[in-house]
C-alpha positions as CSV (number, residue, x, y, z in Angstrom):
1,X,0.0,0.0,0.0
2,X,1.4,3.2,-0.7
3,X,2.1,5.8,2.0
4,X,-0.2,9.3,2.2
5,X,1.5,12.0,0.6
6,X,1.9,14.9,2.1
7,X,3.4,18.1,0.0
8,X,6.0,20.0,1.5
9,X,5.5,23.0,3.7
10,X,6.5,25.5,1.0
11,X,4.4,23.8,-1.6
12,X,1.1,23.6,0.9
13,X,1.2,26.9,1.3
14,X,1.9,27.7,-2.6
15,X,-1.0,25.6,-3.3
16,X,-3.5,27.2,-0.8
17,X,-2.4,30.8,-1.3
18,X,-2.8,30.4,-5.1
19,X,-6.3,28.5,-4.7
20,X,-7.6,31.2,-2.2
21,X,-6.4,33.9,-4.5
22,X,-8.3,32.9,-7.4
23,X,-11.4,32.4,-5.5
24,X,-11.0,36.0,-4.6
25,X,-10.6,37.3,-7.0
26,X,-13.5,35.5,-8.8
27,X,-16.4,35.5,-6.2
28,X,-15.1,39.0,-4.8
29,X,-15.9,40.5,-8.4
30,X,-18.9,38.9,-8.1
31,X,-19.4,40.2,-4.5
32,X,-19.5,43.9,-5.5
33,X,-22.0,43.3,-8.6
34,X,-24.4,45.4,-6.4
35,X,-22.3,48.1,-6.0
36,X,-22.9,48.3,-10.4
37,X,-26.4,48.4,-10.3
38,X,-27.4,51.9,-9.8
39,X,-24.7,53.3,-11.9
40,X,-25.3,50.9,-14.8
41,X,-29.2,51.0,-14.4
42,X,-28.7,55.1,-14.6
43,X,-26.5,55.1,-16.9
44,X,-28.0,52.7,-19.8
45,X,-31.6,54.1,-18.5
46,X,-32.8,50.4,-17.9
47,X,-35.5,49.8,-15.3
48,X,-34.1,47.5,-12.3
49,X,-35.6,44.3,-13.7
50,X,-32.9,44.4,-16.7
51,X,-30.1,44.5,-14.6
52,X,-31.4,42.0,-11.8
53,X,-32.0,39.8,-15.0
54,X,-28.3,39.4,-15.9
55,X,-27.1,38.8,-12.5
56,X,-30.1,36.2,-12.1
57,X,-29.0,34.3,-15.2
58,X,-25.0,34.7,-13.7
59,X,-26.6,32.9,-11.1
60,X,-28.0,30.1,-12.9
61,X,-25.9,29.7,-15.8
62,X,-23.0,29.2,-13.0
63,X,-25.2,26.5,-11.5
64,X,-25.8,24.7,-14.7
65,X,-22.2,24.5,-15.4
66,X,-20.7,23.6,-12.3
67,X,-21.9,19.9,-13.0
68,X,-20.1,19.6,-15.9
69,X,-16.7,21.9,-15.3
70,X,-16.9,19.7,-12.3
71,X,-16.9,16.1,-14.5
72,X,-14.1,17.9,-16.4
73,X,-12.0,18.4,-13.6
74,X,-12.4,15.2,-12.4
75,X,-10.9,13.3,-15.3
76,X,-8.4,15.5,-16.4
77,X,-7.5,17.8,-13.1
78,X,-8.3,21.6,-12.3
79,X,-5.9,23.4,-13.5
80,X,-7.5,23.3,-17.3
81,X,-10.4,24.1,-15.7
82,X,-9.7,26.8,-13.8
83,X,-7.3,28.2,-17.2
84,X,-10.5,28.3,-18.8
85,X,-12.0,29.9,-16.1
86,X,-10.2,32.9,-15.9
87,X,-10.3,34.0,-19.6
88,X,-13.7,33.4,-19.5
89,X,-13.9,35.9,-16.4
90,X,-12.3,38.6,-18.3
91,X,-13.9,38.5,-21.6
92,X,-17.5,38.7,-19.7
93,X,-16.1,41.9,-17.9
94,X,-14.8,43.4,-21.5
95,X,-18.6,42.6,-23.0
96,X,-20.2,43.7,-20.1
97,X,-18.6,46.6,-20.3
98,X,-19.1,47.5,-23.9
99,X,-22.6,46.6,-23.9
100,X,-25.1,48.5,-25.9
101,X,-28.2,47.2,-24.7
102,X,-30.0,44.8,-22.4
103,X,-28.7,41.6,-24.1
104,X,-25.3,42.0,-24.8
105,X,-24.7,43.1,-21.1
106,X,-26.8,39.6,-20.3
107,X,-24.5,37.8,-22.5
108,X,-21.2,38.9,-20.8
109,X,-22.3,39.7,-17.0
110,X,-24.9,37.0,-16.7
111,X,-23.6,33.9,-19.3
112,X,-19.5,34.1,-19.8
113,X,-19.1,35.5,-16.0
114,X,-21.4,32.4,-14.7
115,X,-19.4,30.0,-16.5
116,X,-16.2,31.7,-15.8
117,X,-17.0,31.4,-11.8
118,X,-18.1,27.4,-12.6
119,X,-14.2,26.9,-13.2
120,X,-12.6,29.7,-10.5
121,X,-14.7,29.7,-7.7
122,X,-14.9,27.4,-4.8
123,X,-16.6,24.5,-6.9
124,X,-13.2,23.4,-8.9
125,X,-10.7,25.1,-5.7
126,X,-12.3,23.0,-3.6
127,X,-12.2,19.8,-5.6
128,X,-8.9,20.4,-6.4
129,X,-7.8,21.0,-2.7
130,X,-9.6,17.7,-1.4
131,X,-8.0,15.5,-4.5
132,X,-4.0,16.9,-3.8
133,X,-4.3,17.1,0.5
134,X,-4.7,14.0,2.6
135,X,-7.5,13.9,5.2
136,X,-5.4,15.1,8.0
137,X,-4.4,18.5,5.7
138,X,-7.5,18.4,3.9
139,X,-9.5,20.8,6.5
140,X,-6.6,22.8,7.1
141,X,-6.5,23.1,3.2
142,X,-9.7,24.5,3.0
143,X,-10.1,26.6,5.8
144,X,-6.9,28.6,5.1
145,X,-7.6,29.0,1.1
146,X,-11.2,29.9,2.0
147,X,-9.9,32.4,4.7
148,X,-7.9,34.0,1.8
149,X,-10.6,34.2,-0.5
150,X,-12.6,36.1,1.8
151,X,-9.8,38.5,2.5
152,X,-9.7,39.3,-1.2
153,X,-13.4,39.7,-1.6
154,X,-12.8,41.9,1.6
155,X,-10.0,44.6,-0.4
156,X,-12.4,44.5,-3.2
157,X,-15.4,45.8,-2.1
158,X,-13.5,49.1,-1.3
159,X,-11.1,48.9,-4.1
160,X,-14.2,49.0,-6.5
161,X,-16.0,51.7,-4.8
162,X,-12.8,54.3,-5.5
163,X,-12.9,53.1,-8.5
164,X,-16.7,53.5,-9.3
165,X,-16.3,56.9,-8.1
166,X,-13.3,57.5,-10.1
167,X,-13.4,56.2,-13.0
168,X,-16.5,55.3,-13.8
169,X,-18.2,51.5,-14.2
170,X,-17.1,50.6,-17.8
171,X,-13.2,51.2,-16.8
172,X,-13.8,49.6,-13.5
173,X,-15.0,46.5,-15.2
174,X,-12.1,46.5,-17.7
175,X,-10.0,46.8,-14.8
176,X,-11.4,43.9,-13.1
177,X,-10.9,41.9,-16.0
178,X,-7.7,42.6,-16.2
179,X,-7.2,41.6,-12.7
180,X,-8.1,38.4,-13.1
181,X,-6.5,37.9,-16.0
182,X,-2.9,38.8,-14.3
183,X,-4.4,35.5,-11.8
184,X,-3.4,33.3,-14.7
185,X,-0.6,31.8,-13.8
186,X,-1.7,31.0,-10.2
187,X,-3.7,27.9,-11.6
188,X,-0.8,26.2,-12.2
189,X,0.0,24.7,-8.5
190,X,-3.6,23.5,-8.7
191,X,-3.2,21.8,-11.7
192,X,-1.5,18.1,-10.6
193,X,-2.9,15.5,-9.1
194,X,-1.1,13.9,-5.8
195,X,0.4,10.6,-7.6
196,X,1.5,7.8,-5.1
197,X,-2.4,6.9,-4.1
198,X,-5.1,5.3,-5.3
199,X,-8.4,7.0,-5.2
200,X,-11.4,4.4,-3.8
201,X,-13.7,3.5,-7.0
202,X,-11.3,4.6,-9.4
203,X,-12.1,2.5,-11.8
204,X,-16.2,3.3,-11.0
205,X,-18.1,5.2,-14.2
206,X,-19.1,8.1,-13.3
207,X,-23.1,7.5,-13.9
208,X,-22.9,4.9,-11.4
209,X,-22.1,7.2,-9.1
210,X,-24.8,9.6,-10.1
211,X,-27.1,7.4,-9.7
212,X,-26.2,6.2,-6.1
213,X,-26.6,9.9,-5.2
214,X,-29.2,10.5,-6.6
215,X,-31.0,7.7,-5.1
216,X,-29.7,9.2,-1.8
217,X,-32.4,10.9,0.1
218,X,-29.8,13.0,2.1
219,X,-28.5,14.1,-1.4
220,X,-31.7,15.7,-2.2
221,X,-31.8,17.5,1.4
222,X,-28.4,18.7,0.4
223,X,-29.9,20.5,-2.6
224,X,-33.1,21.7,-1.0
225,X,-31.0,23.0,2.1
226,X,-28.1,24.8,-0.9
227,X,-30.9,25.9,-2.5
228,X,-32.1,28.2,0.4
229,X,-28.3,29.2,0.8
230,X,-28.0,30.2,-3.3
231,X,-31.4,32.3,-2.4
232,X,-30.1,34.0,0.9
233,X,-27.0,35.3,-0.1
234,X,-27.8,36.3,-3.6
235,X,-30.3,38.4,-2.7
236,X,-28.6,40.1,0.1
237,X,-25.3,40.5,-2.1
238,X,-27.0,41.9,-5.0
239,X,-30.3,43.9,-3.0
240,X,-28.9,44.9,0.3
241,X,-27.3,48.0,-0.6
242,X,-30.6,49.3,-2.9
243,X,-32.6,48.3,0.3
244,X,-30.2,50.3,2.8
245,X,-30.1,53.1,0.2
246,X,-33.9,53.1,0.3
247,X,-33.8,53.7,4.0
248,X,-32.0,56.3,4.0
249,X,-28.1,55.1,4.4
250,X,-25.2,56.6,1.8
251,X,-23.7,54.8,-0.6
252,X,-20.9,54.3,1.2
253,X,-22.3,53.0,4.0
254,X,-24.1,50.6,1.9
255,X,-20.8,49.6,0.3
256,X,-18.9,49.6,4.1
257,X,-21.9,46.6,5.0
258,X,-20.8,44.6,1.9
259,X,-16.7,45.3,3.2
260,X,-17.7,44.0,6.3
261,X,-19.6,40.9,5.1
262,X,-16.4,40.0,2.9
263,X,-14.2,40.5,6.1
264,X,-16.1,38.8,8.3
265,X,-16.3,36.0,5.7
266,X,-12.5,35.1,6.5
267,X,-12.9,34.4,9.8
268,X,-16.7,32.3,9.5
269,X,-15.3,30.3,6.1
270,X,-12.2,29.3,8.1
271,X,-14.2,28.8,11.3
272,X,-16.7,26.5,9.7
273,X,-14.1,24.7,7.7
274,X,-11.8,24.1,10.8
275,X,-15.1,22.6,12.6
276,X,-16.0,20.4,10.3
277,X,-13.0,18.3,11.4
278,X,-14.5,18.2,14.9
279,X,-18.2,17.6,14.8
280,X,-21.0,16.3,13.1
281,X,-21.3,18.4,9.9
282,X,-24.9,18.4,9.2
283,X,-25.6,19.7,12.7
284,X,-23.4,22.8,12.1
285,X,-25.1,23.2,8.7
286,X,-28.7,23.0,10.6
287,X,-27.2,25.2,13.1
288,X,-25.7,27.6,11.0
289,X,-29.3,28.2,9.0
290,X,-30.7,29.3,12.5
291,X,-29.0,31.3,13.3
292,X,-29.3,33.3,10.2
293,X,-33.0,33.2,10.3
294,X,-32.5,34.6,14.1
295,X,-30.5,37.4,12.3
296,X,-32.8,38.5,9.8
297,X,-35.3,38.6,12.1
298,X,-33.5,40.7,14.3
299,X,-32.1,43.0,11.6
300,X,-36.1,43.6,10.5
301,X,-37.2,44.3,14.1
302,X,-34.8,46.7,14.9
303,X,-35.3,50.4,12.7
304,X,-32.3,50.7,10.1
305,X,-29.9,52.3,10.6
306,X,-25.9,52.4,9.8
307,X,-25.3,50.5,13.5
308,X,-28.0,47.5,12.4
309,X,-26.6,47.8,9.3
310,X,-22.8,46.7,10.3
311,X,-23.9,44.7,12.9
312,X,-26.6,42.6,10.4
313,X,-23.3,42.8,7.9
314,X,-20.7,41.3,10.9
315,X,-23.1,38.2,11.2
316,X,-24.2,37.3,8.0
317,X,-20.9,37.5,6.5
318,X,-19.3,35.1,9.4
319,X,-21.8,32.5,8.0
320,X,-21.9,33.6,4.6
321,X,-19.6,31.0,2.5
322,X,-18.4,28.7,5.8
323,X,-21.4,26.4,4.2
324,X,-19.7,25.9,0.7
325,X,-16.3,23.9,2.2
326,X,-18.9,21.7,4.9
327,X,-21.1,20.8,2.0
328,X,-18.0,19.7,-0.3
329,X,-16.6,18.0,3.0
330,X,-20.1,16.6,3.8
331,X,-20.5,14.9,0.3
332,X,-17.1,13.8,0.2
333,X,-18.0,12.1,3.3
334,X,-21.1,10.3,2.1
335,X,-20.2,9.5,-1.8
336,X,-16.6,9.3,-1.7
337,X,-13.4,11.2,-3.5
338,X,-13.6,10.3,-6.4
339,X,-15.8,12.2,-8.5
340,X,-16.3,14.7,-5.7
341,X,-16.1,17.8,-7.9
342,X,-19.0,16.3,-10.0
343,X,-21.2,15.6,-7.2
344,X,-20.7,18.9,-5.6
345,X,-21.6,20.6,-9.2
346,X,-24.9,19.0,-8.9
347,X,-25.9,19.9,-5.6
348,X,-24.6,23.3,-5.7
349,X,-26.8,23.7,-8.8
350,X,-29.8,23.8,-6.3
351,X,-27.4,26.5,-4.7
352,X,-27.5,28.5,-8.1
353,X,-31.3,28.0,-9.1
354,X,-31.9,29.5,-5.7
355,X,-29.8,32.2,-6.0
356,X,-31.5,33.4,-9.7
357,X,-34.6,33.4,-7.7
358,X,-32.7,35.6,-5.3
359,X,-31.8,37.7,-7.0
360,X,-34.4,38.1,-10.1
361,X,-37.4,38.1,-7.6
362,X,-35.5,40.8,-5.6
363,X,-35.6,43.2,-8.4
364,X,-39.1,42.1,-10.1
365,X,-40.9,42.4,-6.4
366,X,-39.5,45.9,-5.7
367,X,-40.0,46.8,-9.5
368,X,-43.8,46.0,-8.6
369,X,-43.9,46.9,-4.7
370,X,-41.3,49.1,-3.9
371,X,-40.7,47.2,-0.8
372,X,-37.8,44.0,-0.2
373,X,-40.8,43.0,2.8
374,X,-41.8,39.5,0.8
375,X,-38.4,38.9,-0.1
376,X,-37.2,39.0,3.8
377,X,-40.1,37.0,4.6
378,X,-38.5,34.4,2.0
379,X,-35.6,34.3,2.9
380,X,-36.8,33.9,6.5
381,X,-39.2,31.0,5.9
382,X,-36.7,28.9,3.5
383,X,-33.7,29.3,6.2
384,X,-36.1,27.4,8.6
385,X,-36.5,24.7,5.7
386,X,-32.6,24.1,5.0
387,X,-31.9,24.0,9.1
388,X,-34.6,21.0,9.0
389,X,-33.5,19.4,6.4
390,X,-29.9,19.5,7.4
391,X,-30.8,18.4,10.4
392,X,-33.0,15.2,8.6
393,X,-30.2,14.1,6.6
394,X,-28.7,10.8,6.8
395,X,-25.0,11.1,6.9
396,X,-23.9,7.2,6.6
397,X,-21.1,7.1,4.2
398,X,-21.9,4.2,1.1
399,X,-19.6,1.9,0.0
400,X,-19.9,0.5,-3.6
401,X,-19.1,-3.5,-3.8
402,X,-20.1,-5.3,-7.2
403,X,-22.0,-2.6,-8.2
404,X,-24.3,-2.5,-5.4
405,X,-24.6,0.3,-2.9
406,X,-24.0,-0.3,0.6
407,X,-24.3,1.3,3.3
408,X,-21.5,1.3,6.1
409,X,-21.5,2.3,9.1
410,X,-20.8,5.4,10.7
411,X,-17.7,5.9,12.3
């Protein structure tokens, strides 16, 4: 049997500093999309809708490719993948940014930049990550390259706002695209697979193991319970700023609450990931749901002002992507490693699918109300169904033997 491998201290960190880099760089472009909409809405004089559109389909075009970018990096490694990826990323921010009209922003913000963060974001990292680090590094891995992601979404949110304010959004998003092209090059420690080891089920086609997740109850409480994720923090990434605007807060204040999500981000993504090696991670998923329910409840009780604001900011963020590594850890656990960037697509599909209804309800129900109020209450009422279902889901890993699915025990 051939011993774990374990890279080398320099190259562990290379590896994780390069995989929380890109992801960033890639969700924390995504992460200031709100700070766009006014400006571009303005600008283009295009009612709300149009612009909530795009970001809706970002959403769900991202969702529909994960699956497959996912199969792709499973067969022939990341770092393709995440190649791709990146010039994808920039030419959606050069077409969004020369867009004429309605659908030629739509084709570069909402269908390029959703496939672009299929193959950067934490979908193919994350994958990558749990194929090249053993189990006793593997939390570690994530936790740390998660922690860094959130610090660059962090020294975005404020780096776009000078900019917005500078230069205008057209040269901001040329700028960003440029960004993340200069990333390039910081694929290429993700790229290899650890050799030395055999993966369980190697040699297992992947529709077999489609199919024994899919016949997985607990795999379809994993998408209903992502599903309510996708819808929470699209919405409040893309609508939070209009809604503080609306009551009365500045711009910048509005743009400060998105800062402070991204910062608070590093410390819940490597918090939740670090647990996850400790307890029982469908527990702290059904946990972590309640408490963001308690949140928004007490953020809508309490009268709006730049104090709520922060402090609403300061929690959400601390569970705001700490579910995206226990969810990859959690399938892992159940299905196995071996087409783990696969299986993770599909669930976090139901992640994107709830996040276009996020965000594209968000702007059609203010369009027609002028209020977020239905929206909240949404919000509110699925968080209570994902911190069920967590809570409901069987967590026995399978074992495969003759083709049959088995179910072991848990340890």
């Amino acid at each position: 049997m051939n011993a774990p491998m374990v890279p080398a201290a320099a190259s562990r960190w290379t590896i994780v500093i390069s995989g929380g880099v890109l992801m960033g760089l890639s969700l924390g472009i995504r992460h200031t999309q709100g700070l766009f909409m006014q400006p571009v809405t303005s600008g283009h004089g295009w009612p709300l809708e149009t612009f909530g559109l795009a970001l809706a389909l970002q959403n769900l075009v991202w969702g529909l490719a994960q699956p497959a970018t996912g199969l792709v990096a499973d067969r022939y490694g990341s770092g393709r993948v995440l190649c791709l990826g990146v010039l994808a990323y920039g030419l959606g921010l050069y077409l969004m940014a020369h867009a004429q009209g309605p659908a030629g922003f739509t084709a570069g913000s909402g269908v390029l930049i959703g496939i672009a963060l299929s193959g950067t974001a934490f979908g193919t990292v994350y994958g990558a990550l749990s194929r090249i680090f053993e189990p006793p590094w593997r939390s570690w891995a994530l936790a740390v390259s998660g922690a860094i992601g959130g610090l660059g979404q962090f020294c975005l949110v404020p780096f776009v706002q000078r900019l917005l304010a500078g230069v205008g959004w057209q040269t901001t998003a040329i700028v960003l695209g440029l960004l993340m092209l200069a990333s390039l090059p910081l694929a290429v420690p993700l790229r290899a697979r650890p050799r030395g080891k055999r993966v369980e089920g190697a040699d297992r086609p992947v529709g077999a193991s489609v199919r024994d997740a899919w016949r997985h109850r607990g795999f379809w409480l994993l998408n209903l319970g992502f599903f309510a994720c996708g819808f929470q923090l699209a919405f409040i990434a893309t609508h939070l700023p209009a809604y503080l605007l609306g009551h009365g807060l500045s711009l910048e204040q509005a743009g400060t609450a998105l800062a402070l999500i991204a910062l608070a981000n590093i410390f819940g993504t490597y918090a939740c990931s670090r647990s996850a090696g400790i307890w029982r991670i469908k527990h702290l998923l059904a946990g972590l749901y309640a408490v963001r329910v308690a949140a928004m409840l007490l953020f809508l009780a309490v009268p709006v002002t730049a104090a709520s604001a922060y402090a609403f900011a300061l929690v959400m963020g601390f569970l705001w992507l700490g579910t995206a590594p226990m969810t990859n850890e959690l399938v892992l656990r159940m299905f196995g490693l071996r087409y783990i960037a696969t299986l993770f697509g599909i669930v976090f599909l139901g992640h994107q699918v709830g996040g276009f209804f996020g965000v594209w309800l968000g702007a059609w129900v203010y369009d027609h109300t002028h209020s977020y109020e239905w929206l909240w209450i949404g919000s509110i009422a699925i968080g209570c169904v994902a911190a069920l279902a967590h809570w409901l889901i069987d967590d026995t890993p399978l074992a495969v033997s003759e083709g049959s699915t088995l179910r072991m025990a848990r340890p």
